[in-house]
One Martini backbone bead per residue (centre of mass of N, CA, C, O) as a GRO file, in nm:
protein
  359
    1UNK     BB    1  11.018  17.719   9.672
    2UNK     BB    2  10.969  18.022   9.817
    3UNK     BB    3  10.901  18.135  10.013
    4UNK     BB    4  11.149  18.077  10.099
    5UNK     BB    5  11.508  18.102  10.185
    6UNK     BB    6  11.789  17.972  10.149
    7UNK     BB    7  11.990  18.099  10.349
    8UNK     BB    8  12.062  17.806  10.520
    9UNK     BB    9  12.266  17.731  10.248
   10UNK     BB   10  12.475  17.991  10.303
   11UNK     BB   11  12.651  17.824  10.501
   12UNK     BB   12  12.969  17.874  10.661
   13UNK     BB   13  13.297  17.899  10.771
   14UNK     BB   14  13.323  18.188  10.594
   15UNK     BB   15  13.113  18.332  10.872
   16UNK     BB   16  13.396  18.381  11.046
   17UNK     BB   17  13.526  18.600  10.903
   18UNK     BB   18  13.695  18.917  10.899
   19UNK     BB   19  13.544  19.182  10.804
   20UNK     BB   20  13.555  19.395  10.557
   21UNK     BB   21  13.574  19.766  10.394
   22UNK     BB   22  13.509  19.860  10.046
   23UNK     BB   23  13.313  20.033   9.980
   24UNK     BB   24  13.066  19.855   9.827
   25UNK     BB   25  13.243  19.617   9.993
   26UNK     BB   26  13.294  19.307  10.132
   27UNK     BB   27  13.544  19.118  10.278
   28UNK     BB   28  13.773  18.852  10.290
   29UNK     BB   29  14.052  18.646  10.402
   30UNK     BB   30  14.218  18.432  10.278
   31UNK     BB   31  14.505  18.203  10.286
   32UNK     BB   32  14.649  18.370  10.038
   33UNK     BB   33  14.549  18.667  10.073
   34UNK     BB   34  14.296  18.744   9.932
   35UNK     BB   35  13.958  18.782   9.810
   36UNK     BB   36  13.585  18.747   9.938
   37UNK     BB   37  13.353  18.842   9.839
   38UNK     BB   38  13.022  18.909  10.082
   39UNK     BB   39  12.942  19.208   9.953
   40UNK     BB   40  12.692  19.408   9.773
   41UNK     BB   41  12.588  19.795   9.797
   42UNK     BB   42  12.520  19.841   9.495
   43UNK     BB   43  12.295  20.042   9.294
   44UNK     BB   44  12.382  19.953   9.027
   45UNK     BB   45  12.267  19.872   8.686
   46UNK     BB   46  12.625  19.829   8.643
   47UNK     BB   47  12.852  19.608   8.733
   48UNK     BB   48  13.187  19.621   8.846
   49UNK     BB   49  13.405  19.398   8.950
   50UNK     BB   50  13.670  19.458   9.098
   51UNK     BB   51  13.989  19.330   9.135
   52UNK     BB   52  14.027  19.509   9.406
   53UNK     BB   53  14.063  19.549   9.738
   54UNK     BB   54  14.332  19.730   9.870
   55UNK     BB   55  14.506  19.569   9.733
   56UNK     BB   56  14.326  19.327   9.690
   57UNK     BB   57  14.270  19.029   9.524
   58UNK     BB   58  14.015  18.915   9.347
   59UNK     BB   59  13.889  18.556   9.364
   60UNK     BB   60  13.620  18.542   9.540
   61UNK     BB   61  13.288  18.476   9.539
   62UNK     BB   62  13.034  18.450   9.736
   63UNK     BB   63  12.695  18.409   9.906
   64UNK     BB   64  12.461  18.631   9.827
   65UNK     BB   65  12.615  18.891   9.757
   66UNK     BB   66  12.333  19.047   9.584
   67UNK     BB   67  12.067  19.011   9.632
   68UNK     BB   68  11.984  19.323   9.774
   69UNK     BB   69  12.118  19.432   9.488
   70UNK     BB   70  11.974  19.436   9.169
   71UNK     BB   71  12.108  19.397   8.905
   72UNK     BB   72  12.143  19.377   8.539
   73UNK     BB   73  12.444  19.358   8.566
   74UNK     BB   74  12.806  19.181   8.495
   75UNK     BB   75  13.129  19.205   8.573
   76UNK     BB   76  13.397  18.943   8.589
   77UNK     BB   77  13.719  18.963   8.690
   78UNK     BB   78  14.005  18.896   8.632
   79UNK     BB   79  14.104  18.675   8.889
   80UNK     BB   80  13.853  18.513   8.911
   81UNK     BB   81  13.800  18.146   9.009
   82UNK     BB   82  13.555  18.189   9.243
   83UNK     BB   83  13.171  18.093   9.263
   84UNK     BB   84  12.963  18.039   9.470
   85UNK     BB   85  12.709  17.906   9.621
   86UNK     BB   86  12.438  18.132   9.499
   87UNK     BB   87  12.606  18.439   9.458
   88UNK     BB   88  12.289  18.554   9.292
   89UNK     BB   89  12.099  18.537   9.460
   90UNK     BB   90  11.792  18.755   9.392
   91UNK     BB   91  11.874  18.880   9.090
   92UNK     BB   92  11.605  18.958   8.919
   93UNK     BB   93  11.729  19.178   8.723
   94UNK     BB   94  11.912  18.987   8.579
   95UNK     BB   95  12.059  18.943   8.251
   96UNK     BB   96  12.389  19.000   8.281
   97UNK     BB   97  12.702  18.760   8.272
   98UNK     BB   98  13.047  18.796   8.309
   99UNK     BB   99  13.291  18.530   8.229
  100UNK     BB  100  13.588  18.468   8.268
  101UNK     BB  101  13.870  18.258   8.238
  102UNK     BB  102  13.959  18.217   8.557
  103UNK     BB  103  13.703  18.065   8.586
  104UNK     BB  104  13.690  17.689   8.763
  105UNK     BB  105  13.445  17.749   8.994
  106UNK     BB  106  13.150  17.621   9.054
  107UNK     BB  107  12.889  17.614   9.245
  108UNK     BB  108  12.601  17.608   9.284
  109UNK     BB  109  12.377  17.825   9.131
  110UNK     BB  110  12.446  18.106   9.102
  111UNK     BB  111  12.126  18.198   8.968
  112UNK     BB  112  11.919  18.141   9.209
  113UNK     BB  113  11.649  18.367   9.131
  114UNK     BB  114  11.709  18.471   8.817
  115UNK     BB  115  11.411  18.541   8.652
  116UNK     BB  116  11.581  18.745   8.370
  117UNK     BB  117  11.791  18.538   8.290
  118UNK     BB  118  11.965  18.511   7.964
  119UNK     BB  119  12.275  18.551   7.979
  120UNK     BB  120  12.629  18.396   7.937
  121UNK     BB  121  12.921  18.515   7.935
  122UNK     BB  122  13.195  18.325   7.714
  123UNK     BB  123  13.475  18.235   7.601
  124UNK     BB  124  13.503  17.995   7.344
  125UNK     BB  125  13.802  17.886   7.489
  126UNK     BB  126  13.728  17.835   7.767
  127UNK     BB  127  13.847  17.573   7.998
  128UNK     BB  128  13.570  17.469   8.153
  129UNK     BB  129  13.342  17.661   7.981
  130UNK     BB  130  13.018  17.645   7.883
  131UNK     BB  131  12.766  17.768   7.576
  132UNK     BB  132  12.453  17.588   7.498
  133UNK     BB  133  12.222  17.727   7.422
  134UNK     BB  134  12.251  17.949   7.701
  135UNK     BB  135  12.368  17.702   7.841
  136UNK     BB  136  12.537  17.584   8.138
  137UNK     BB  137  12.872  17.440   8.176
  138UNK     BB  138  13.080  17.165   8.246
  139UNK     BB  139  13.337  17.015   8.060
  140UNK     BB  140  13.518  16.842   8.270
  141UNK     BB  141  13.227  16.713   8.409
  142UNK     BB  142  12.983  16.724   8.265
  143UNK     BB  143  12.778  16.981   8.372
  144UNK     BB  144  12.520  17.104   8.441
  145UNK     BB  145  12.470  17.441   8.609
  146UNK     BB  146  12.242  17.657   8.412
  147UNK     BB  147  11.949  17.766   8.372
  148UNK     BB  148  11.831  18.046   8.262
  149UNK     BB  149  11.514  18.177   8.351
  150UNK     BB  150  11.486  18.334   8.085
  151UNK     BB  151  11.506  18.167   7.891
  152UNK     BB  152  11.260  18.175   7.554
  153UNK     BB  153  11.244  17.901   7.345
  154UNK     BB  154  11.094  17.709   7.493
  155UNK     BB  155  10.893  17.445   7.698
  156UNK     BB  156  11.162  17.286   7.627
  157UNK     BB  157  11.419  17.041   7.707
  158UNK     BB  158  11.731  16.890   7.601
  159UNK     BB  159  11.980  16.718   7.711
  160UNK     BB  160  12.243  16.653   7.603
  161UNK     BB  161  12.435  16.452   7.468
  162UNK     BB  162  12.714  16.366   7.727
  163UNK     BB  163  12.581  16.436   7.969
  164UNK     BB  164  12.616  16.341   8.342
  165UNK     BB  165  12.533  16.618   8.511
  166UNK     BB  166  12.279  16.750   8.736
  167UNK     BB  167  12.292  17.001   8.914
  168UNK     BB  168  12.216  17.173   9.171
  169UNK     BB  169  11.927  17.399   9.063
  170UNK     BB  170  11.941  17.433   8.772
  171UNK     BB  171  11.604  17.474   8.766
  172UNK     BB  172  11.544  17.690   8.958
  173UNK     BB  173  11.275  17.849   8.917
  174UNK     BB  174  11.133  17.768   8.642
  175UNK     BB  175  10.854  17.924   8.453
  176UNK     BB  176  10.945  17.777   8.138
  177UNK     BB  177  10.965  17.462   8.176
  178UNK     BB  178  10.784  17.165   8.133
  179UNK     BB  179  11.031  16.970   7.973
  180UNK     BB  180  11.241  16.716   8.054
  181UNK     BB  181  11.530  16.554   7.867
  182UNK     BB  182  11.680  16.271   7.923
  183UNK     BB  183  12.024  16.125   7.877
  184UNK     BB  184  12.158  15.814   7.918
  185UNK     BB  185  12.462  15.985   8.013
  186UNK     BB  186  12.279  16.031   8.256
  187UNK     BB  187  12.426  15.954   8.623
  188UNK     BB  188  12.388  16.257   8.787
  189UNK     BB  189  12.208  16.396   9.048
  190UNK     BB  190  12.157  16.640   9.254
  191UNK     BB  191  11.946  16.649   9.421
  192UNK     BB  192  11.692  16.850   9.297
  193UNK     BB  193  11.741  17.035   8.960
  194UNK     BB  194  11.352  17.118   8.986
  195UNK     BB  195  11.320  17.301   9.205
  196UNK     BB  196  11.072  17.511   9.201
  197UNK     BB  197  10.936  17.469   8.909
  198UNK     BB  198  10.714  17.420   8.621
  199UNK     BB  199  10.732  17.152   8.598
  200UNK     BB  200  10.545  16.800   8.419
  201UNK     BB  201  10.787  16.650   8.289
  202UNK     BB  202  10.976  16.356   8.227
  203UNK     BB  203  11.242  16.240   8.008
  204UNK     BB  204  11.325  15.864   7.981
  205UNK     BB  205  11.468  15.635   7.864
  206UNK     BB  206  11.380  15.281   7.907
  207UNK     BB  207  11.716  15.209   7.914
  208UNK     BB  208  11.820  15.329   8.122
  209UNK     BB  209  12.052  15.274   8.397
  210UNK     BB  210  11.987  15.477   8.636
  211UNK     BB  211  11.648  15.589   8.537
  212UNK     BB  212  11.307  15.670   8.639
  213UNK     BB  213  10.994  15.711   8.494
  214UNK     BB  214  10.679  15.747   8.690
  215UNK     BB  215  10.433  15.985   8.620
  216UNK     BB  216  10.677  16.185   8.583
  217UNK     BB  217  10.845  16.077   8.782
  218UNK     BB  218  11.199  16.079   8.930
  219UNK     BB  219  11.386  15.750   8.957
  220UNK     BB  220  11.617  15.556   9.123
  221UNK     BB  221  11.705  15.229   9.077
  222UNK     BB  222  11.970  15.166   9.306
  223UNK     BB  223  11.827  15.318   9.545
  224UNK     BB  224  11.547  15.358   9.554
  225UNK     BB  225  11.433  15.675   9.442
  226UNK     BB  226  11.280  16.011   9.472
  227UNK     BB  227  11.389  16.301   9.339
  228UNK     BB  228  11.120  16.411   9.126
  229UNK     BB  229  10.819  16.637   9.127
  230UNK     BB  230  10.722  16.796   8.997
  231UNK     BB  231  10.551  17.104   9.008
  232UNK     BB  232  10.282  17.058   8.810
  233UNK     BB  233  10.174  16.865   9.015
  234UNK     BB  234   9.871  16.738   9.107
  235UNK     BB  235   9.689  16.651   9.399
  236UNK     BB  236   9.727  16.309   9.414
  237UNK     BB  237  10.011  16.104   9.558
  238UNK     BB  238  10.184  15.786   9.452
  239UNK     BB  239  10.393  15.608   9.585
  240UNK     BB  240  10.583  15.349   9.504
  241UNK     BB  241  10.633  15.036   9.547
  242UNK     BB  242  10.965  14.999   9.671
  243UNK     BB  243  11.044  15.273   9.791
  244UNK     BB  244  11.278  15.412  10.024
  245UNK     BB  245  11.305  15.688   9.903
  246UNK     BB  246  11.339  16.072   9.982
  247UNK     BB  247  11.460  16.305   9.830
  248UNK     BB  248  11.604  16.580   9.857
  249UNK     BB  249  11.363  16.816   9.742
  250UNK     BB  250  11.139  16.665   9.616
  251UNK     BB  251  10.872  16.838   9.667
  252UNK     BB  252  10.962  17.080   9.593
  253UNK     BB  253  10.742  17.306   9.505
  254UNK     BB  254  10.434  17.167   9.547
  255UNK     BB  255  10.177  17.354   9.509
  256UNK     BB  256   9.937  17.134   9.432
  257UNK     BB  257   9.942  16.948   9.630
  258UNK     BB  258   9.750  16.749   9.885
  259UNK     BB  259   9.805  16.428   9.838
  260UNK     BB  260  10.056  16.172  10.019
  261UNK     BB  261  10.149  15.877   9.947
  262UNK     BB  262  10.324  15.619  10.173
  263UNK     BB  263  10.510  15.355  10.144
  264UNK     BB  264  10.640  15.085  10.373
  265UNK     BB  265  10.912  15.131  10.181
  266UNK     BB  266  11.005  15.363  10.346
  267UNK     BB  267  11.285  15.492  10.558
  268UNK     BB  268  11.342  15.806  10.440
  269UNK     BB  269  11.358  16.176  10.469
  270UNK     BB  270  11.467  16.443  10.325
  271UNK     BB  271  11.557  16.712  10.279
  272UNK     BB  272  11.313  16.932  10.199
  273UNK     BB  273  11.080  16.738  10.067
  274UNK     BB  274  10.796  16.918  10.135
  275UNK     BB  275  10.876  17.230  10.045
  276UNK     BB  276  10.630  17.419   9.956
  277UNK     BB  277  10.348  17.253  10.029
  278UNK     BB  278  10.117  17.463  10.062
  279UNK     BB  279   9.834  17.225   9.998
  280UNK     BB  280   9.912  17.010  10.227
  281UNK     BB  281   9.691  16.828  10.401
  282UNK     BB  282   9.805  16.476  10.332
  283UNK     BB  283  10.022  16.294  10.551
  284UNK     BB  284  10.157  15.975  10.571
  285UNK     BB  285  10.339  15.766  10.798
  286UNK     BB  286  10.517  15.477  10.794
  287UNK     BB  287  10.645  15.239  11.019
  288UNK     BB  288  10.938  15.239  10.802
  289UNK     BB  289  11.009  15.490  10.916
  290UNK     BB  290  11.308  15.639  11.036
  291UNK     BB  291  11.418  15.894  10.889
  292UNK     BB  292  11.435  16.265  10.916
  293UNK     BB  293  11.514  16.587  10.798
  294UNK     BB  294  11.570  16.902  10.715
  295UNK     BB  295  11.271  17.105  10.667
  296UNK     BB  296  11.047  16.922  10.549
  297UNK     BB  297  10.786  17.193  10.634
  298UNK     BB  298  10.798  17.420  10.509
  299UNK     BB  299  10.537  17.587  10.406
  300UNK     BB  300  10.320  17.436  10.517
  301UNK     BB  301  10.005  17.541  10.602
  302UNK     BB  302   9.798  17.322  10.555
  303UNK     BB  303   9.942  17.152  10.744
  304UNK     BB  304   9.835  17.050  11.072
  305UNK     BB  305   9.865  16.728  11.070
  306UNK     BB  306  10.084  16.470  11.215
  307UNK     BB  307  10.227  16.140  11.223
  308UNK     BB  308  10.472  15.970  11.428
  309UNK     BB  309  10.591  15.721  11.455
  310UNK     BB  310  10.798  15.479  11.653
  311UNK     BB  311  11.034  15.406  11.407
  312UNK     BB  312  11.150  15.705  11.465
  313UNK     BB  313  11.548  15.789  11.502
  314UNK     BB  314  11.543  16.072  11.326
  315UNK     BB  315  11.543  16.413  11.337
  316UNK     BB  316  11.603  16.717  11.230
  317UNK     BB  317  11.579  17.019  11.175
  318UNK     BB  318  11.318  17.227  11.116
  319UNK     BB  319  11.087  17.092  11.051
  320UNK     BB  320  10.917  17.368  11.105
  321UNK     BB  321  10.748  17.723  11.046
  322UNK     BB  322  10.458  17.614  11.204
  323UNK     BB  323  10.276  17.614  11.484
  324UNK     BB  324   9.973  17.486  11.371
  325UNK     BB  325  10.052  17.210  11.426
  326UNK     BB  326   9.994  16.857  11.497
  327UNK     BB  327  10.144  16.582  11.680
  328UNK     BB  328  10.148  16.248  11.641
  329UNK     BB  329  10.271  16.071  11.937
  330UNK     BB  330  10.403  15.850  12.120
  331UNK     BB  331  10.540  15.749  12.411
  332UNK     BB  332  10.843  15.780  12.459
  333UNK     BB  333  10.917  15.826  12.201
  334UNK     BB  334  11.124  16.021  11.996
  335UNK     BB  335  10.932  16.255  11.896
  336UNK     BB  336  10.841  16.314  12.163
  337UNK     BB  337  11.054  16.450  12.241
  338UNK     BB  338  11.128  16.626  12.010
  339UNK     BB  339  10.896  16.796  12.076
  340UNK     BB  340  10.944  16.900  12.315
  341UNK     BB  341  11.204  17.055  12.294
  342UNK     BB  342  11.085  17.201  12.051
  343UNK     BB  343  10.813  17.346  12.082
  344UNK     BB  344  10.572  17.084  11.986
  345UNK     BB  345  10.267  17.030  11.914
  346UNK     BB  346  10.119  16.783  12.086
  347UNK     BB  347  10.005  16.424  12.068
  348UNK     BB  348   9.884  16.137  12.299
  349UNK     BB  349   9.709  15.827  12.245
  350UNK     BB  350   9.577  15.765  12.574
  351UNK     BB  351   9.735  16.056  12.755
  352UNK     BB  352   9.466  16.132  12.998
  353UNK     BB  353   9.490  16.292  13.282
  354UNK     BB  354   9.202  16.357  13.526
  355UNK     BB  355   9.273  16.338  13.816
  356UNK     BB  356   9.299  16.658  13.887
  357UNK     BB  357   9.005  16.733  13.918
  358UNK     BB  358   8.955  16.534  14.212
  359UNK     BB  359   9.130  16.799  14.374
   0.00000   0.00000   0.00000
């Protein structure tokens, strides 16, 4: 991932609300009448983002708020509650942010794509919010929430013993971690928290409770599920017999991998799980495969050819993000249809009428 841009993970109803117009200051008004910054087009190197905008107090930041125009600091005024998903994704130059201790909810790792955080900076005391070495994380649920991406003490992590929760996205884009070792611990990864970094391998102890790890790959085992491929694995990858699930974003950004095979006992594909795997040139669906998610094929550009067998019952929305694909399906399957619906080039083998040639 990525290169393709987070944006589409970035809608909600919040997307419908009246925006209003403070100096560089974009924002909507909540149900308790507070604010909730939507955009912010100051281009200085250090934010101090303000209590109140029109004299409304600032409670929640929303969504990819600064990604446009990247600070180098950032200081979130006390009086802000709630930090939404993702909500300073691509704030590249960003170094330092400082979260006061009024904020008790983060969403999914708000810094991500933010290649230079090193510090992320909060009171000894806070209520929710702790940082260990670094690293943060949600004392309440014991959840690690982000690595930040400048963070360059080894190219391993240990995450602590008594972590529970591994949140979505927590080492996204991470080019500097190789290894994290995961502890018995956990037992619960939110969507592929290694989604497009250059992770090579992780590692879980043989008596985990609910993870399993063959050839560097992280698999549930309650699920029989594949959650993680390393981003730094390549060439060809034979995922293991009886594996059922390939989970949301587990290959997202395994740019060097070439060729996926996938066995009969696969029944679903998850969102985005093969997103930005742009020299995947061999992928074979077996006719086990019932379910197809969200973006699967996002930024694939080498895979020209996929068969979609007639056993699979539901595609997701924007399959692909190039039609230089053709898709082999059978004629009226689900598939035949979604093709056609979608202006997806695609072919039927043995539906050939030359009939009218000889009009």
């Amino acid at each position: 991932m990525l290169t393709t841009s987070l944006s589409f993970l970035f809608r909600s109803d919040d997307d419908k609300r009246e925006v209003f117009t403070c100096g560089d200051y974009q924002y909507s008004l909540l149900k308790d009448g507070s604010a909730m910054i939507t955009r912010c087009k100051c281009h200085c190197d250090h934010i101090i983002i303000p209590n109140d905008l029109n004299g409304i107090p600032v409670t929640r930041i929303g969504t990819n708020v600064f990604g446009e125009h990247s600070p180098e600091s950032i200081n979130i005024p006390d009086g802000v509650t709630t930090i939404d998903n993702y909500a300073f994704s691509g704030c590249h130059r960003l170094r330092i942010v400082i979260i006061p201790d009024s904020v008790v909810f983060l969403g999914n790792n708000p810094f991500v794509r933010c290649a230079r955080l090193e510090k992320i900076r909060i009171s000894s005391n806070h209520p929710v919010l702790e940082v260990i070495n670094g690293v943060l994380f949600d004392k309440t649920t014991k959840k690690l929430i982000c690595y930040p991406c400048g963070l360059l003490f080894h190219d391993y992590y240990t995450i602590p013993q008594g972590i529970r929760r591994i949140g979505d996205s927590a080492f996204y884009n991470n080019e500097h971690i190789r290894r994290v070792i995961i502890p018995n611990s956990v037992i619960s990864l939110e969507g592929n928290p290694f989604a497009e970094s250059h992770l090579k391998s992780i590692y879980v102890p043989p008596d985990h409770p609910t993870l399993s790890v063959i050839d560097d790959v992280l698999f549930e085992k309650a699920t029989k599920k594949l959650i993680c491929c390393p981003g730094g694995k390549s060439g060809a990858y034979t995922v293991p017999q009886g594996i059922q699930q390939i989970g949301d974003s587990a290959f997202y950004g395994c740019h060097l991998l070439t060729d996926i095979t996938l066995p009969d006992s696969v029944t679903s594909i998850g969102n985005l799980a093969f997103q930005g795997c742009g020299h995947l040139n061999n992928l074979v669906f077996p006719d086990s495969v019932m379910t197809i998610g969200d973006r699967v094929f996002i930024n694939c550009e080498s895979l020209t050819t996929l068969s979609i067998p007639d056993s699979v019952t539901s595609i997701g929305k924007d399959m692909f993000s190039h039609y230089s694909m053709t898709v082999t399906v059978k004629k009226n399957s689900y598939a035949h249809h979604y093709c056609k619906e979608n202006i997806i080039p695609y072919t039927c083998p043995g539906d050939f009428n030359l009939d009218w040639l000889n009009h």
